[in-house]
KEKE-3310 file (N, C-alpha, C; in steps of 0.2 Angstrom, whole numbers, plus 5000, padded with zeros to 4 digits):
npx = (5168:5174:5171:5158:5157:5161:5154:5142:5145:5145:5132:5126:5132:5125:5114:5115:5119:5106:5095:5101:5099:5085:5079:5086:5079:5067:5070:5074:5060:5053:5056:5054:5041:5037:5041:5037:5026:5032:5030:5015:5013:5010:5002:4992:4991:4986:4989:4998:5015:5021:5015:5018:5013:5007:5000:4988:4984:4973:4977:4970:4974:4977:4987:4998:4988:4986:4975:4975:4975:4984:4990:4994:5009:5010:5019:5019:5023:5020:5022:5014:5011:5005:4988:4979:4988:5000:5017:5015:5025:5027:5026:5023:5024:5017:5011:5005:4996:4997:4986:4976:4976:4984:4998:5009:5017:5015:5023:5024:5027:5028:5032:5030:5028:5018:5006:4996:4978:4969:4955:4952:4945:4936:4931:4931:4934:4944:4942:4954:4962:4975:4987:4998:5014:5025:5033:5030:5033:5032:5035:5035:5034:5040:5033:5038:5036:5033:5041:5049:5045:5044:5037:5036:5023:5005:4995:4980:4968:4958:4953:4950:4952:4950:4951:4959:4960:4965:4972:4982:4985:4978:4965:4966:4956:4957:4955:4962:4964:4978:4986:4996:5007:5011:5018:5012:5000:4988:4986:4972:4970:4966:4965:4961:4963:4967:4974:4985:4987:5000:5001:5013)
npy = (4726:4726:4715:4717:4726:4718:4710:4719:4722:4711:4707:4720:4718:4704:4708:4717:4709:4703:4711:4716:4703:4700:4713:4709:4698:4703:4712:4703:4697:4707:4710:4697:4697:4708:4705:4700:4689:4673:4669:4658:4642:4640:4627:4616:4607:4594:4592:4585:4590:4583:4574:4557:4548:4534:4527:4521:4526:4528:4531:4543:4545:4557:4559:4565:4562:4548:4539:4533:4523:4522:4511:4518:4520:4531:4543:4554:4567:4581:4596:4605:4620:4628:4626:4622:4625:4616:4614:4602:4588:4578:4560:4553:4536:4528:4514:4506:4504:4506:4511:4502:4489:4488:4487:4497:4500:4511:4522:4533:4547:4557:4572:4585:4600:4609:4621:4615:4615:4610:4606:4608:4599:4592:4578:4563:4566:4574:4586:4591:4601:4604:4610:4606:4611:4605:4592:4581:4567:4555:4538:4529:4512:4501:4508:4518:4532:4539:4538:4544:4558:4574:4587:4603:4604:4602:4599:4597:4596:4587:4581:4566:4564:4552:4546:4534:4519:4526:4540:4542:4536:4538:4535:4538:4545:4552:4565:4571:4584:4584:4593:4595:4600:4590:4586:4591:4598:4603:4597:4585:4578:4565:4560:4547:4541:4531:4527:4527:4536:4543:4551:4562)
npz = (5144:5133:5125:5125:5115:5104:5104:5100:5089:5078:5080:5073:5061:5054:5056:5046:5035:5034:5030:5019:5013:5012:5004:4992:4990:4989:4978:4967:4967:4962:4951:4942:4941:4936:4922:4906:4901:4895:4877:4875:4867:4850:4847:4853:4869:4864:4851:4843:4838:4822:4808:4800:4785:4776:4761:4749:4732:4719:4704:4689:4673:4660:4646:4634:4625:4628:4637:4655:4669:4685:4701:4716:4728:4743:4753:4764:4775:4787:4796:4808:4815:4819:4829:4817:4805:4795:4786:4772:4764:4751:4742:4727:4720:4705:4696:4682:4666:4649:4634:4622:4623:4635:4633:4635:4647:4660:4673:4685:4694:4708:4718:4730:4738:4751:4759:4773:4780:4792:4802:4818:4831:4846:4841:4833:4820:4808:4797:4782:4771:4757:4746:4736:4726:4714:4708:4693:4683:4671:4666:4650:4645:4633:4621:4607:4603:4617:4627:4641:4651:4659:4672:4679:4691:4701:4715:4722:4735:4745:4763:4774:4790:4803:4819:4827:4842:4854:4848:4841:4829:4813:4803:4786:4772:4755:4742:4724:4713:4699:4692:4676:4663:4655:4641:4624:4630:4642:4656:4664:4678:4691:4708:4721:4738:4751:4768:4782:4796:4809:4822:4831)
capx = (5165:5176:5165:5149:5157:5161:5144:5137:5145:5145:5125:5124:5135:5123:5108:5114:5119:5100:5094:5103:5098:5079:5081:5088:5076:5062:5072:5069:5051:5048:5059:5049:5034:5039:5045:5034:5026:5033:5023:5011:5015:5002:5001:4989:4992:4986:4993:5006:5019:5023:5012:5019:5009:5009:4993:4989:4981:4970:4975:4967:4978:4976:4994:5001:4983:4985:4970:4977:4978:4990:4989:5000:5010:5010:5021:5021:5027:5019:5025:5012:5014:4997:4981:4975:4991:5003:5018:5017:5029:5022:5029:5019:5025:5013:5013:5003:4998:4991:4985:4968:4979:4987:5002:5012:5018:5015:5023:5023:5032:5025:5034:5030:5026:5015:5004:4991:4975:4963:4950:4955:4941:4938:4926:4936:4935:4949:4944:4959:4962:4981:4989:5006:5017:5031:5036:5028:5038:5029:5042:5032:5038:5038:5033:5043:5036:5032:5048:5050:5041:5043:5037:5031:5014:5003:4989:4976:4961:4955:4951:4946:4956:4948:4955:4957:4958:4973:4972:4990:4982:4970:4965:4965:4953:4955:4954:4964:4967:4982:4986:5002:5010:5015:5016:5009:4995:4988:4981:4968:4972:4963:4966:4957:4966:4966:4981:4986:4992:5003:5003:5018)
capy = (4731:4726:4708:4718:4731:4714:4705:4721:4722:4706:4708:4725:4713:4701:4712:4720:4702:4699:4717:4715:4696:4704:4717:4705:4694:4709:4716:4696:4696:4712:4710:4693:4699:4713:4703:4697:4681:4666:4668:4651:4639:4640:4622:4616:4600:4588:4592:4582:4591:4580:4568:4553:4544:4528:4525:4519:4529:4525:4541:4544:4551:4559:4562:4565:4557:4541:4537:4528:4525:4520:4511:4520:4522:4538:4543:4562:4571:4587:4598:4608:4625:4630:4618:4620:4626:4615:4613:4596:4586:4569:4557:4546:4533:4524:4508:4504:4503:4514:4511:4501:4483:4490:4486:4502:4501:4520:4524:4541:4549:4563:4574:4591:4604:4618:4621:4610:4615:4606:4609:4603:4599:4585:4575:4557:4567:4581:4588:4595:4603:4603:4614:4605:4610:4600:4591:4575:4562:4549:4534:4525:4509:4497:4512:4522:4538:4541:4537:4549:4565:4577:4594:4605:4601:4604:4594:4601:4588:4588:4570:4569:4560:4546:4546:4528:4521:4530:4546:4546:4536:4540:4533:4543:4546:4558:4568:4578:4585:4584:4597:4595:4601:4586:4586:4596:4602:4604:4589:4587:4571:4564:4553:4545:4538:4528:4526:4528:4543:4543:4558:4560)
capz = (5140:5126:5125:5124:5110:5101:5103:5096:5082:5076:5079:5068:5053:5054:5052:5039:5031:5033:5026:5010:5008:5012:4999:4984:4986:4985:4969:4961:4966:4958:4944:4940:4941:4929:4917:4902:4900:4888:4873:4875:4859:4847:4846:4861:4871:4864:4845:4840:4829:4817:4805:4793:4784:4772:4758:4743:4728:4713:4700:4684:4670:4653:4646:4629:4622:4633:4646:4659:4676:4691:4708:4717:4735:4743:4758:4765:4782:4788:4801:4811:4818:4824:4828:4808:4801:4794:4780:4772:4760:4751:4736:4727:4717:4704:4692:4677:4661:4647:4629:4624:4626:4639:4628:4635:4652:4665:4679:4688:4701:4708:4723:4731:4745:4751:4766:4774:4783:4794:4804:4824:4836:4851:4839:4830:4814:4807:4788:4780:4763:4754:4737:4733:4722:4715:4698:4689:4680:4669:4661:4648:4640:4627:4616:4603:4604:4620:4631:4647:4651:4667:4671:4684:4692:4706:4718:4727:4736:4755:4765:4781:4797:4808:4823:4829:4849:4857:4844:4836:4823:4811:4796:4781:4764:4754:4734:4724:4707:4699:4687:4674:4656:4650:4633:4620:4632:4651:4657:4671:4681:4697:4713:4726:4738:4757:4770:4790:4799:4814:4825:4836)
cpx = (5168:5171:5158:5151:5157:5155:5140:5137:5146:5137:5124:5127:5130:5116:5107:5114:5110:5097:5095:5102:5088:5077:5084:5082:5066:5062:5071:5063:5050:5049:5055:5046:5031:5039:5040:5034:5028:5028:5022:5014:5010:5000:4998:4990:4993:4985:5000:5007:5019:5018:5016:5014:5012:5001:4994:4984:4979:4970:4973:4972:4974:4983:4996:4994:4982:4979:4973:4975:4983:4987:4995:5003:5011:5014:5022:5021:5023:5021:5019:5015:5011:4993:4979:4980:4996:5008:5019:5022:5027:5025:5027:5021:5019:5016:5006:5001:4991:4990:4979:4972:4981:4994:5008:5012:5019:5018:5025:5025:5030:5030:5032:5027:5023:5011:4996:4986:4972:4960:4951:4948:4941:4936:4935:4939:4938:4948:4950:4958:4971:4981:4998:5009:5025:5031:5034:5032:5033:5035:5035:5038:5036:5032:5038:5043:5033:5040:5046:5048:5040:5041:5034:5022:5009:4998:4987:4970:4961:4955:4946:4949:4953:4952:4956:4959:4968:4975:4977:4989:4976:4970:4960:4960:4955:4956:4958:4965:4973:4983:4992:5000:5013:5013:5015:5003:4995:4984:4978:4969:4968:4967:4964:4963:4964:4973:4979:4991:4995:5006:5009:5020)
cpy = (4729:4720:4709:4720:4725:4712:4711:4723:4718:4708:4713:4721:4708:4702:4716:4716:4700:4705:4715:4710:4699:4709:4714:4701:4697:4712:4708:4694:4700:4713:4702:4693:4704:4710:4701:4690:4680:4669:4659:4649:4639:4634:4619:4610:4594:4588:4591:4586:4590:4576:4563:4549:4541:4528:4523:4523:4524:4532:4538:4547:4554:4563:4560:4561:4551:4543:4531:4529:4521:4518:4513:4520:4529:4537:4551:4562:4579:4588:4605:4613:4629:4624:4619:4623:4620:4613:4603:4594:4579:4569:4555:4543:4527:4521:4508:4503:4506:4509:4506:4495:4483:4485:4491:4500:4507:4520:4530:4541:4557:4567:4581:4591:4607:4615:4615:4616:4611:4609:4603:4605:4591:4581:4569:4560:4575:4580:4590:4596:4605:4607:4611:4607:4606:4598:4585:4573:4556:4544:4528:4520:4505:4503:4516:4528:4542:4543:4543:4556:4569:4585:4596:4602:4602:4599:4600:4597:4594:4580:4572:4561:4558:4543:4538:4528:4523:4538:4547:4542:4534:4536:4539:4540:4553:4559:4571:4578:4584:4587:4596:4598:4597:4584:4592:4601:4602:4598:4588:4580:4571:4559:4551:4539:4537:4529:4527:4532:4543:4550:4558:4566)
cpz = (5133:5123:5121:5118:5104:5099:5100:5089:5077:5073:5071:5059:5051:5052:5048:5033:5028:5029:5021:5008:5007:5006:4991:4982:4984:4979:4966:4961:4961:4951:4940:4940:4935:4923:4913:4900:4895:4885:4874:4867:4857:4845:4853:4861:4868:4855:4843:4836:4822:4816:4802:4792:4777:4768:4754:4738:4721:4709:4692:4680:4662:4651:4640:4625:4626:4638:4649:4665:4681:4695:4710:4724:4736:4754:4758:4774:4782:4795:4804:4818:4820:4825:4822:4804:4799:4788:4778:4765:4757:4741:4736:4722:4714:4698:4687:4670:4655:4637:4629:4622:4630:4637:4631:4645:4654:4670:4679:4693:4702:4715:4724:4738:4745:4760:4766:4780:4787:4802:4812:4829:4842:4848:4836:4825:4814:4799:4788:4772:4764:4749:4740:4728:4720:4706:4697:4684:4677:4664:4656:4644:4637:4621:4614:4606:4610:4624:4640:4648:4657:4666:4676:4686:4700:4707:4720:4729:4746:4755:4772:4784:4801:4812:4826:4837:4851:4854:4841:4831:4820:4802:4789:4774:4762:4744:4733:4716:4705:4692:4685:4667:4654:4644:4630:4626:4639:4650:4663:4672:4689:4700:4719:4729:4747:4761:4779:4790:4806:4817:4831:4837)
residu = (UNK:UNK:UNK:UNK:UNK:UNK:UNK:UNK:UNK:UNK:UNK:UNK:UNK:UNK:UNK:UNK:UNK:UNK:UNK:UNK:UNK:UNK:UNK:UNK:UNK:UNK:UNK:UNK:UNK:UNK:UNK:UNK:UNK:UNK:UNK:UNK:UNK:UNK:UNK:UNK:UNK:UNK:UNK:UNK:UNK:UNK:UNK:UNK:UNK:UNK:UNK:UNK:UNK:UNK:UNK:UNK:UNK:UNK:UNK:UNK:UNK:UNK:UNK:UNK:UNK:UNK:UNK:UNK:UNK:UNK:UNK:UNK:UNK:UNK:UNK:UNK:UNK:UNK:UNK:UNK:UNK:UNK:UNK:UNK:UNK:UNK:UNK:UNK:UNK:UNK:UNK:UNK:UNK:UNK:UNK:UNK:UNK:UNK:UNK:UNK:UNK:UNK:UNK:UNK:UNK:UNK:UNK:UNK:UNK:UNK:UNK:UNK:UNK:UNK:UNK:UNK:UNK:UNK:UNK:UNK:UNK:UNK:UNK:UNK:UNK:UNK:UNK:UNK:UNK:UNK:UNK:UNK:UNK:UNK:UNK:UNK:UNK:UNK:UNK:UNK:UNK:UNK:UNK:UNK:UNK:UNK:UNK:UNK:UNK:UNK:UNK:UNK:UNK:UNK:UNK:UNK:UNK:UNK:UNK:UNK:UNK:UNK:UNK:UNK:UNK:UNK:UNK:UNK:UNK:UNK:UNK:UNK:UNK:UNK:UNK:UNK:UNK:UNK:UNK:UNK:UNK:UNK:UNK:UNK:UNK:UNK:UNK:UNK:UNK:UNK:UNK:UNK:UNK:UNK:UNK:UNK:UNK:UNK:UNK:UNK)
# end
């Protein structure tokens, strides 16, 4: 009798053991299922975050009276943070030479930031449009009365992204104005420029 009283309450421990584990893991189903999904990333699959890219530009100036123009290099980074939003960051460093001997050595340094658009679908090709703002540097030499000149300045253009085989890069074109106060006055400046972009 004692044996049996043993055997059965061992039994009753062990289906209460099972109960409670039955009942936990009913309160973590329900409690799961309650619970609000992850927000999705607003960047879809097959958008890399990051861009760098490396070019080369052809800019137009008009600066203190000089007409001139620069070839120039350009390197920028954007960071994407929807499929068509992203903020981007881009240096361009250009060389040349200004007066009607070209007597007068240009170079120009340009930097800035703001937000990037473009336009994301399955096709090879991704338009985008840019507004930078940043700061413009011109160093002229072998003139007197020129010397060094910097001042606030802003870009704005669009291109268009040509994806090549594998998709992470793309070969770029693109436009932009370049608006400055250097000098006495406001001066409307251009640049047409080429490069490769590496999505990653």
């Amino acid at each position: 009798m004692r044996k049996l009283s043993v055997l059965c309450a061992a039994l009753f421990c062990l289906s209460l053991t099972a109960s409670a584990q039955d009942t936990t893991a009913a309160l973590d189903a329900s409690t799961t299922a309650g619970e609000p999904a992850a927000p999705a990333s607003l960047i879809p699959a097959d958008r890399e975050p990051w861009q760098i890219g490396v070019g080369f530009q052809y800019m137009q100036f008009n600066v203190r009276g000089l007409k001139f123009h620069d070839f120039a290099y350009q390197a920028d980074v954007a960071r994407y943070f929807s499929n068509w939003f992203a903020v981007e960051g881009t240096a361009i460093a250009g060389f040349g030479h200004a007066g009607t001997n070209s007597s007068i050595d240009a170079k120009s340094f340009f930097i800035g930031g703001g937000p990037h658009f473009s336009v994301r679908n399955t096709a090879r090709f991704e338009p985008w449009v840019h507004v930078i703002a940043g700061w413009e540097r011109f160093r002229f030499t072998q003139g007197p009365s020129f010397g060094s000149n910097s001042h606030a300045a802003f870009m704005a253009g669009g291109g268009l992204d040509y994806k090549l085989a594998g998709g992470r890069l793309s070969w770029r074109i693109q436009g932009d104005y370049i608006g400055t106060n250097v000098g006495p006055s406001y001066s409307n400046n251009y640049s047409v420029g080429t490069g490769l972009i590496l999505n990653f």
